[in-house]
Phi, psi and omega in degrees: 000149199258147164286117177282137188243145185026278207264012168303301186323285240275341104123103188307299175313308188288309192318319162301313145344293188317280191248108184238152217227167173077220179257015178268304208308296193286332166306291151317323219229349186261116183113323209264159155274151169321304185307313194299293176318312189290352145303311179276346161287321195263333173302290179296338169315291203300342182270342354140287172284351157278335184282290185350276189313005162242035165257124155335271221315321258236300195298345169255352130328306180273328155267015180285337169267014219016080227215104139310124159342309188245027142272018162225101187283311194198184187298357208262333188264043191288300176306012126324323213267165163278144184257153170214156178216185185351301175240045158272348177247035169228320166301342201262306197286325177309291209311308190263040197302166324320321212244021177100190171208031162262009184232182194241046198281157157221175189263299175273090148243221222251342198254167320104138171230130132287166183210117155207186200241158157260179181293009176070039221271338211246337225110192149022051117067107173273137170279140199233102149284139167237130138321179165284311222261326185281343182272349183271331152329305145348281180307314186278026156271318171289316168283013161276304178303311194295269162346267179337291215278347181086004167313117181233186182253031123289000169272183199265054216259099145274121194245142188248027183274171195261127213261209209069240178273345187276138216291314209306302219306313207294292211298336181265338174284340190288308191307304168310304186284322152283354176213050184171131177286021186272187197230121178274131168304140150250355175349314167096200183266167219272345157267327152341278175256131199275155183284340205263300175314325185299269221322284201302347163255347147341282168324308191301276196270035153064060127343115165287297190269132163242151163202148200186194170264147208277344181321288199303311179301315176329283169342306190276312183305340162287322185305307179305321186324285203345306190281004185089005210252118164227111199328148180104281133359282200241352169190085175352356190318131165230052171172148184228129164226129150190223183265098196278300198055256168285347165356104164308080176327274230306313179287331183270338132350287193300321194253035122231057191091009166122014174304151174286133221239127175218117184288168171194144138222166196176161180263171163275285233297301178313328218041204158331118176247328191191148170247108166284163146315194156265068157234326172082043200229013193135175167264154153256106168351120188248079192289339147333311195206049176164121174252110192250149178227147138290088167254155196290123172304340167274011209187354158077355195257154177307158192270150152298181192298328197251348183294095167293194171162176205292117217248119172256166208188108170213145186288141188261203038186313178251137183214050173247281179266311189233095177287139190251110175234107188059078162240123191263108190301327192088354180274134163281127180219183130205186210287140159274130180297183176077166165290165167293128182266008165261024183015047165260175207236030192250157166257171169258154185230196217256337172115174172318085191284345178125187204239103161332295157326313163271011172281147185253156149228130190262105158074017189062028174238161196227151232210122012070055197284350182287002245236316203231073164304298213297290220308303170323327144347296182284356164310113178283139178091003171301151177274322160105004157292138154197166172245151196246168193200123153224157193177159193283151144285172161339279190302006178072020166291130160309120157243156167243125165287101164242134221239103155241113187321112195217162171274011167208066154342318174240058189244112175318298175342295186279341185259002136189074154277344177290319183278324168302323200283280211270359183272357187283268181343292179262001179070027223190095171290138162250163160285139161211154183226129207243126188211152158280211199272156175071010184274354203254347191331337169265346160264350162269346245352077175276002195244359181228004178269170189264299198234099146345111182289160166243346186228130135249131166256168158218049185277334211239353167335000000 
């Protein structure tokens, strides 16, 4: 038997059926009921959770939890299951190197693999394999949102995620170029592509669409001021789509000329999980092809309706190479009440809220530094950059150091109405140091990183 190579595989058409995108999308899904989804969720599960049980990894996960093939019937039996993250899958690439045992590649097995990494943002770079049928899945998810979000094929989409080894760039030009006409920007990160050049093709080529991290899109519309170039003006943008989180809309709106603004999130392992809409009402869950739960950070148990916590995940669509079952992202979100206002059967969550892993606790209050992006916002002459530092005093009280980029660096005033804004916020005196623009970039890498660091701690250094 010949081995099928990539698009032998991935068979486009059924996939579309399948997963379906555009005004098919709205079609399919508007109107259906919860039972009708959760019918359609527990179908796909099962083939999922049968691919699983023939992974190292799944099968040494699960009886370590002392967990049988036929103690998990359905999704009602998930919570049985053990959650695993990074760093259960960097422990799997120490024991098997390179690429792990959580996946089921042979080299003559039945699939073709891609391979790329995530951005190393947490440490180490994990390498993430795709299957054929699970990465075009991938794609037609995003570009089902992108769609949803009003990506039509006159537009113009500059995108500023990073390309190499790292999952993003590839995975939104594949989403883009294959399931949607607009004409894609591939520009990359700010080393890639330089920030004064990013601006200037912008232009050039009329750019509609940005889509990127919002650190960064921040970044370039001052990069553009600077160069003389103004958004809105000089480069038609009517829409921003990425990761927004805490994001000060309405200011990063203005400031490129009044775009319209749509958050998504997702992982490289995951993809695309959830989306807003034109209703502007939350992300929606693409509940379809991901059954997510909340759990309370402190006890791993679901959260209540109103609770955030740790947003877990497991894919319903792969079930090739590498199956995602209870992988706990480490992002904090929670749920939106009410019905859909797209009358989809799907629910919402509110979007990144910050990262559990990377939450600090100060004095016994825990701390969000990806967080506090929206508060810092309200400073006037700020840049919206800043780094977070915790660390001890002499005497060995925990202090947070907050270092925030402002056009007036020595101005007493502001650092503190900046320091009221955040002990109001966070309930929690900080120090804060007021530098100027670009002071803080070598310790966030905004100009070579995909997602910008925010904490060092050294309490322990």
């Amino acid at each position: 038997m010949s081995i099928p190579t990539w698009y032998e595989a991935i068979e486009p058409r059924r996939l579309l059926a399948e997963y379906p995108i555009g005004p098919e999308f709205l079609a399919r899904f508007r109107g259906m009921s919860r039972d009708a989804l959760l019918a359609l969720q527990e179908e796909r599960f099962r083939r999922c959770l049968e691919r699983a049980w023939e992974i190292p990894f799944y099968r040494r996960l699960w009886g370590e939890a002392g967990i049988s093939p036929g103690d998990i019937r359905g999704l009602a039996d998930l919570p049985k299951l053990p959650t695993f993250g990074k760093a259960e899958l960097m422990a799997s690439v120490e024991s098997a190197p390179p690429l792990g045992d959580f996946h089921g590649y042979e080299p003559e097995g039945p699939w073709p693999m891609l391979l790329h990494t995530t951005s190393g943002t947490t440490g180490r770079p994990q390498p993430i394999p795709f299957g054929p049928r699970s990465r075009e899945v991938q794609n037609i998810l995003l570009a089902r949102l992108y769609l949803l979000q009003g990506l039509n094929e006159r537009d113009v989409v500059h995108s500023v995620y990073g390309h190499g080894l790292i999952n993003g760039g590839h995975y939104v030009r594949e989403a883009v170029t294959r399931y949607t006409r607009a004409l894609f920007l591939s520009a990359g990160t700010g080393v890639e592509t330089r920030s004064q050049r990013q601006v200037e093709i912008m232009r050039d080529f009329r750019a509609t669409v940005l889509i990127g991290f919002a650190d960064y899109l921040r970044k370039l519309a001052d990069v553009a001021r600077t160069a003389g170039i103004e958004p809105g003006r000089d480069i038609p943008l009517r829409m921003i789509s990425g990761h927004l989180g805490r994001e000060d809309r309405e200011q990063l709106a203005a400031a490129w000329g009044g775009a319209e603004l749509f958050d998504w999130y997702g992982v490289g392992d995951t993809g695309a999980i959830a989306g807003e809409g034109p209703d502007h009402s939350g992300l929606h869950l693409l509940e379809d092809a991901h059954y997510v739960e909340i759990l309370r950070l402190e006890d791993g148990q679901p959260a209540a309706a109103d609770e955030s916590g740790d947003l877990v995940v497991t894919c319903l669509y792969k079930d090739d190479l590498y199956p995602i079952i209870r992988f706990n992202t480490h992002d904090v979100t929670r749920l939106v009440p009410g019905e859909n206002p797209l009358g989809l059967p799907f629910r919402r969550i509110e979007g990144f809220l910050g990262r559990s892993d990377q939450m600090v606790k100060i004095r016994g209050i825990n701390v969000f530094p990806q967080a506090l992006v929206g508060h810092l916002a309200e400073l006037p002459d700020a840049t919206g950059e800043y780094f977070c530092i915790a660390r001890r005093d002499p005497s060995g009280r925990e202090e947070l150091l907050v270092r925030i980029e402002t056009r007036n660096p020595s101005d007493p005033a502001l650092a503190e109405r900046a320091r009221e804004l955040l002990r109001a916020r966070l309930g929690l005196e900080v120090l804060i140091e007021l530098v100027p623009p670009g002071a803080t970039a070598a310790d966030t890498g905004i100009e070579t990183r995909q997602k910008p660091l925010r904490l060092r701690d050294e309490r322990f250094s």
